[in-house]
C-alpha positions as CSV (number, residue, x, y, z in Angstrom):
1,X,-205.7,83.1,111.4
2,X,-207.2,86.2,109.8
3,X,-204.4,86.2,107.0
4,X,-205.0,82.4,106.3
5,X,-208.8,83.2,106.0
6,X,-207.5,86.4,103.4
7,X,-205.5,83.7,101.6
8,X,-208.2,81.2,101.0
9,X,-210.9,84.0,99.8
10,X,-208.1,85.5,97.6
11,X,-207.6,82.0,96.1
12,X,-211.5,81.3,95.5
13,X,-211.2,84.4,93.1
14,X,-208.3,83.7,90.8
15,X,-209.6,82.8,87.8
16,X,-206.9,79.9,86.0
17,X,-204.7,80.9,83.2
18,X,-206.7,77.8,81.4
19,X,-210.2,78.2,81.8
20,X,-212.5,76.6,79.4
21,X,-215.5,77.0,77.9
22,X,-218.3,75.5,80.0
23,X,-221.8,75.5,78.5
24,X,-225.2,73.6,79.5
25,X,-227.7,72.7,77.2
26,X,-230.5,70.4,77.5
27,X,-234.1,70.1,76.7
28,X,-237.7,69.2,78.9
29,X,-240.7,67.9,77.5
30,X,-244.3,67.0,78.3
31,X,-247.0,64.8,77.0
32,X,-250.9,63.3,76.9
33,X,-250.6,59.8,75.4
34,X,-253.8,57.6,74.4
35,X,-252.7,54.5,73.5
36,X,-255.1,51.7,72.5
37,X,-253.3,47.5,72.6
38,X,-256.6,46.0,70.6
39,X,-256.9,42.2,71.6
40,X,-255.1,42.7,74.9
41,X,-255.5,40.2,77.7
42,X,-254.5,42.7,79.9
43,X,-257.8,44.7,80.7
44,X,-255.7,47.9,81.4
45,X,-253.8,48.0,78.3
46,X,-257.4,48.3,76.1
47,X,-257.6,52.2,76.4
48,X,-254.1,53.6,78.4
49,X,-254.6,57.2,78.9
50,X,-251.2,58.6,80.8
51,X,-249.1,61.7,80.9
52,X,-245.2,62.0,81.6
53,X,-242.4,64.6,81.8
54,X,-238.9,64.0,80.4
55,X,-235.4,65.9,80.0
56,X,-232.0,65.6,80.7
57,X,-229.3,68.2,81.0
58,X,-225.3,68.2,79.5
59,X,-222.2,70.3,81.1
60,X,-220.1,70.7,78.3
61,X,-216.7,72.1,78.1
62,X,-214.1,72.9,75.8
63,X,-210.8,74.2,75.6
64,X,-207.6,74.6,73.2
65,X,-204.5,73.0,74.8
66,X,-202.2,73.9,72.2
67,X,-200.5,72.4,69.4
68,X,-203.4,72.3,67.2
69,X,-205.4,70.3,70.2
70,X,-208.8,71.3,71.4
71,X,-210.1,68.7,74.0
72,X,-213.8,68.9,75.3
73,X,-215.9,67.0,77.9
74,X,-219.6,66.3,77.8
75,X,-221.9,64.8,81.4
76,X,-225.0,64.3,80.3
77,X,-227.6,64.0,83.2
78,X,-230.9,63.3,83.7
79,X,-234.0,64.7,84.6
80,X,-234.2,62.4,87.7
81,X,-230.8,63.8,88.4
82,X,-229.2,60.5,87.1
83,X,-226.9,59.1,85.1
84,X,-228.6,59.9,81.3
85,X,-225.4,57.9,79.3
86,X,-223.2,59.4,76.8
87,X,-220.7,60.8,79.2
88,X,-217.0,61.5,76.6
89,X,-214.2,63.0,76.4
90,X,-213.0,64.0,73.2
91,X,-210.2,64.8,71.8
92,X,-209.2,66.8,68.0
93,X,-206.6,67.8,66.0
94,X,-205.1,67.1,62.9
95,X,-205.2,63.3,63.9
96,X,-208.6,63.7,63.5
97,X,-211.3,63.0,66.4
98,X,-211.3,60.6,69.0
99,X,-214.3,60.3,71.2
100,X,-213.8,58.6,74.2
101,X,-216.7,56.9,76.8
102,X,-219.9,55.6,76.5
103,X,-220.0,57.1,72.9
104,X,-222.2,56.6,69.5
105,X,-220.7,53.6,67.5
106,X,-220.1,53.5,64.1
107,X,-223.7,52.7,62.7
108,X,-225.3,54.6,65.6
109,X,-222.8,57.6,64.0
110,X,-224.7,57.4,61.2
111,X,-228.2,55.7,61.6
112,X,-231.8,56.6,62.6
113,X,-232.8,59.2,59.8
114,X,-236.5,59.3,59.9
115,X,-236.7,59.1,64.0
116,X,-237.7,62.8,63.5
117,X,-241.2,62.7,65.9
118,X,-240.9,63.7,69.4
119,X,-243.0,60.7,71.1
120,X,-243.3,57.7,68.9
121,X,-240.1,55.8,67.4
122,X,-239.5,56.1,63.6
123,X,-236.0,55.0,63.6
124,X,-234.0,52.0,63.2
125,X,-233.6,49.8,66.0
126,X,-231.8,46.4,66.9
127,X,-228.2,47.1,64.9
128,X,-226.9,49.9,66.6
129,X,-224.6,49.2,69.9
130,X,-223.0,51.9,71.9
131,X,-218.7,52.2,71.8
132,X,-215.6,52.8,74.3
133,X,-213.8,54.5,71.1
134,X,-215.3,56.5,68.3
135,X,-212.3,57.7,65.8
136,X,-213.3,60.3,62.9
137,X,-210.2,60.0,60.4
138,X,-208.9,62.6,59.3
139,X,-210.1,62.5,55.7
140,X,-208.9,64.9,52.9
141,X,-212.0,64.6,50.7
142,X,-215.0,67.7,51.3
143,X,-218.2,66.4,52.0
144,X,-216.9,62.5,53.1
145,X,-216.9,61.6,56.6
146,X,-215.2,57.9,58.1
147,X,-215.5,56.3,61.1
148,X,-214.0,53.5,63.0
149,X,-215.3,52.7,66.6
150,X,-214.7,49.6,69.3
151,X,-215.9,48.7,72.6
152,X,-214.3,45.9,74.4
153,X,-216.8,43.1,76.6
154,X,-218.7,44.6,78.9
155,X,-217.0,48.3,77.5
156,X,-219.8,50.5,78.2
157,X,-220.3,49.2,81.9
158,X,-217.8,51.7,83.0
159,X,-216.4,49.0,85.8
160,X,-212.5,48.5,86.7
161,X,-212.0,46.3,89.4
162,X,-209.5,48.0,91.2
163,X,-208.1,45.1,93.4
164,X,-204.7,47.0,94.7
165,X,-207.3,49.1,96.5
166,X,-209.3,46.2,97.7
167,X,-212.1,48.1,96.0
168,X,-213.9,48.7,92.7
169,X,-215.3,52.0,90.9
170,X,-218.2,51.5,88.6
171,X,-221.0,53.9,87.3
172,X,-223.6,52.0,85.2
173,X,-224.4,52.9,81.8
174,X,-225.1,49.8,80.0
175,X,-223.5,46.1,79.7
176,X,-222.3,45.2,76.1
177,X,-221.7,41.4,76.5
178,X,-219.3,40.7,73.4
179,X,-216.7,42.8,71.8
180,X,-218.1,45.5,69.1
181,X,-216.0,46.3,66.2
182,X,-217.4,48.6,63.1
183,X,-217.2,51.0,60.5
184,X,-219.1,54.1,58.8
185,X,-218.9,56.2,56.1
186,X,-221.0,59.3,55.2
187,X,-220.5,61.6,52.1
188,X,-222.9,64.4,51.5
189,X,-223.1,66.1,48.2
190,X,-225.1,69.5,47.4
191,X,-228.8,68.6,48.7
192,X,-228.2,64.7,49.2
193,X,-226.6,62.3,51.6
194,X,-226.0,59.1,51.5
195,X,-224.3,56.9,54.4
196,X,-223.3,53.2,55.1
197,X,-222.1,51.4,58.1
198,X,-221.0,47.9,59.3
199,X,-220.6,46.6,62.5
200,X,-219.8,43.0,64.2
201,X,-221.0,42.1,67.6
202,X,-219.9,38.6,68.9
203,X,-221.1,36.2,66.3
204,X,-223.8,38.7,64.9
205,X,-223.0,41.6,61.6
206,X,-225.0,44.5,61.6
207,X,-225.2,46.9,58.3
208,X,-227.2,50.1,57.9
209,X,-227.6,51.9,54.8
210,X,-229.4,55.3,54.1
211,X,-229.7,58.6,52.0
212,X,-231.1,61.7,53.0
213,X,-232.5,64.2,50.4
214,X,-233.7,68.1,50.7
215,X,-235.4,70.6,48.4
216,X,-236.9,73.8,49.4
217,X,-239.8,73.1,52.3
218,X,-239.2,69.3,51.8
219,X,-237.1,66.5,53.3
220,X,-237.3,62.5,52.2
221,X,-235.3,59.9,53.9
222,X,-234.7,56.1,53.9
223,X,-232.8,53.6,55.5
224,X,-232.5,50.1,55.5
225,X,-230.7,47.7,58.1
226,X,-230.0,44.1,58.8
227,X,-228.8,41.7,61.2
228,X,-227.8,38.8,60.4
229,X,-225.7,35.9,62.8
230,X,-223.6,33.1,61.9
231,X,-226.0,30.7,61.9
232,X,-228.2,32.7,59.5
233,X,-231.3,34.0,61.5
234,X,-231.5,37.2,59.7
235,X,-234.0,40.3,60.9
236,X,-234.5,42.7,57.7
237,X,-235.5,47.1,59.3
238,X,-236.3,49.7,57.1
239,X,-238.1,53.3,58.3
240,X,-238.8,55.8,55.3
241,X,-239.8,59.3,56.5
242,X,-240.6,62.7,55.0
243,X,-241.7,66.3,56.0
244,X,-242.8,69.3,54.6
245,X,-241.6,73.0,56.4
246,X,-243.8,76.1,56.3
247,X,-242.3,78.7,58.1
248,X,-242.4,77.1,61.8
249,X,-245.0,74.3,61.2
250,X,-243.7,71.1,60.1
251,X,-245.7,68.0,58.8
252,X,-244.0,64.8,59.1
253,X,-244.9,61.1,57.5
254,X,-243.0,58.5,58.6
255,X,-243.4,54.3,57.7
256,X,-241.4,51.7,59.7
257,X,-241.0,47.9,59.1
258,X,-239.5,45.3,61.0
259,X,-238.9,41.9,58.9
260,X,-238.0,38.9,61.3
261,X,-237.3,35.4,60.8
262,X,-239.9,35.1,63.9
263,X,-242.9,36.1,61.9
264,X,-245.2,36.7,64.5
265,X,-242.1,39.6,65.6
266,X,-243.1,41.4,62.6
267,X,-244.1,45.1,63.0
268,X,-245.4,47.9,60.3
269,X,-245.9,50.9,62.2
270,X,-247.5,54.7,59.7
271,X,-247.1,57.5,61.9
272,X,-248.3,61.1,60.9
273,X,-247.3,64.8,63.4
274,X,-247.1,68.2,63.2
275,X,-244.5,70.4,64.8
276,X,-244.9,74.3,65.5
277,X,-242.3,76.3,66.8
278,X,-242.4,79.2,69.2
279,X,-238.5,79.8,69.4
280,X,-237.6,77.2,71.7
281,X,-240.6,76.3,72.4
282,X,-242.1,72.9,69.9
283,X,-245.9,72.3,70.2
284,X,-246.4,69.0,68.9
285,X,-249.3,66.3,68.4
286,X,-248.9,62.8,66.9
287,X,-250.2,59.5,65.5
288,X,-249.5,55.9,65.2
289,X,-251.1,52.8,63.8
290,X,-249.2,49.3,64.2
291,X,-249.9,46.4,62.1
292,X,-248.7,42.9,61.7
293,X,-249.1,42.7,66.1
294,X,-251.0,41.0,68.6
295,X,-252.1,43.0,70.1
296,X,-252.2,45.7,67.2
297,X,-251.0,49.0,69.0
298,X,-252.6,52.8,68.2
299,X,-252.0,55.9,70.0
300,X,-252.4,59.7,69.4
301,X,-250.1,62.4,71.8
302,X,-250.1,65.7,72.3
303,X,-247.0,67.8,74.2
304,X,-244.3,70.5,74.3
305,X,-240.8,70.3,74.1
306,X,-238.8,73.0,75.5
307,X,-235.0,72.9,74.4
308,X,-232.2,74.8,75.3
């Protein structure tokens, strides 16, 4: 008994001849929110003063396999201690990258530019959709990036019914409801970059283009999306964002507009913050005014966002 004991504590120390690189990373934030829905039936949603706490964490870890492979694995958790999405494994070499999971497609590879505040949403939404394959290509050209991604019905649900076992295994992260199938390129060049990306989804096409520009203590971005169906009900996005860096204080403008064929879906949304960084630490407060609502929505927020 004693040398079995021996043998298991032995084992518990031997460290593999493959061990990879395991890292965790993450972030937690706080913030005041007071958020004001003018014309509002609903008596509480006049003046909504409310606080929260967010976060999530990610296990990473990578290793060399040989042959020019590396292969890495990301869980992404959250602060709840559930299921945050993203969850990949990924796979590079001179074939290029293949990202396999509940990964970005190819317009969310490449989209929401200006969602640079911490609290309110800047970036485009409505024409991005989450993929079961995400496939860098293996492009000879410095500075150009291509994507391909796909996600069958249902891909990002995660669920195999496993009917030899009597059984099924499932762990939810999302249900797409019609196949996804898309495209992306990016191709940055000294201080600019400028991307484009198409994607079909059933019998609806997204597109997404934008461009990025940098000089000194400013940034300027813009990006303009669409989607469109067969029958053609079209809803036009575009979000245009700047800042301004001075040492760890940044000031940030941002201007988002949602165009829909349901006009009373229309949004216009000016947001205004201010960053300061204290190492990790991000002290932030924020504005926003929506028009073209009803009820039009304002708010102002105050927080900290801790990453690491």
């Amino acid at each position: 008994m004693k040398k079995i004991i021996a043998a298991a504590v032995a084992t518990a120390f031997v460290v593999p001849v493959y061990a990879a690189d395991v890292t965790v990373s993450g972030y937690m934030e706080w913030a005041l929110a007071d958020e004001d829905l003018s014309g509002s039936t609903t008596a509480s949603d006049a003046s909504n003063k409310s606080s929260f706490v967010d976060g999530s964490f990610t296990i990473s870890a990578t290793e060399e396999v040989g042959d020019g492979i590396t292969v890495s694995a990301d869980i992404n958790i959250s602060a709840a201690a559930g299921d945050d999405g993203g969850n990949s494994l990924t796979i590079a070499g001179d074939f290029g990258k293949f990202d396999l999971g509940d990964t970005s497609g190819a317009i969310d590879s490449i989209d929401d530019k200006g969602d640079l505040f911490k609290i309110i949403d800047n970036g485009i939404s409505g024409v991005s959709n989450d993929a079961a394959i995400n496939w860098t290509l293996p492009v000879p050209v410095e500075g150009l990036t291509a994507i391909v991604a796909y996600a069958p019905t249902n891909g990002d649900d995660n669920t195999i019914n496993t009917n030899a076992l009597g059984s099924s295994f499932a762990s939810q992260q999302g249900t797409i409801t019609d196949d996804v199938a898309g495209f992306s390129v990016r191709y940055t060049f000294g201080s600019v970059t400028v991307a484009y990306g198409s994607e079909e989804v059933g019998s609806v096409k997204n597109t997404d283009v934008n461009a990025q520009f940098s000089t000194g203590p400013i940034m300027i971005t813009h990006e303009i999306a669409s989607s469109k169906t067969d029958a053609g009900v079209e809803t036009d996005y575009s979000s245009t964002a700047a800042t301004y860096t001075m040492g760890d204080t940044k000031l940030i403008v941002g201007r988002k507009i949602t165009d829909s064929a349901t006009a009373s879906s229309d949004r216009e949304l000016t947001s205004y913050g201010i960053q300061h960084s204290i190492g990790a630490l991000t002290l932030f407060a924020e504005s926003s005014s929506e028009g073209k609502a009803d009820p039009t929505h304002e708010g102002a927020y105050i927080g900290a966002s801790f990453a690491f």
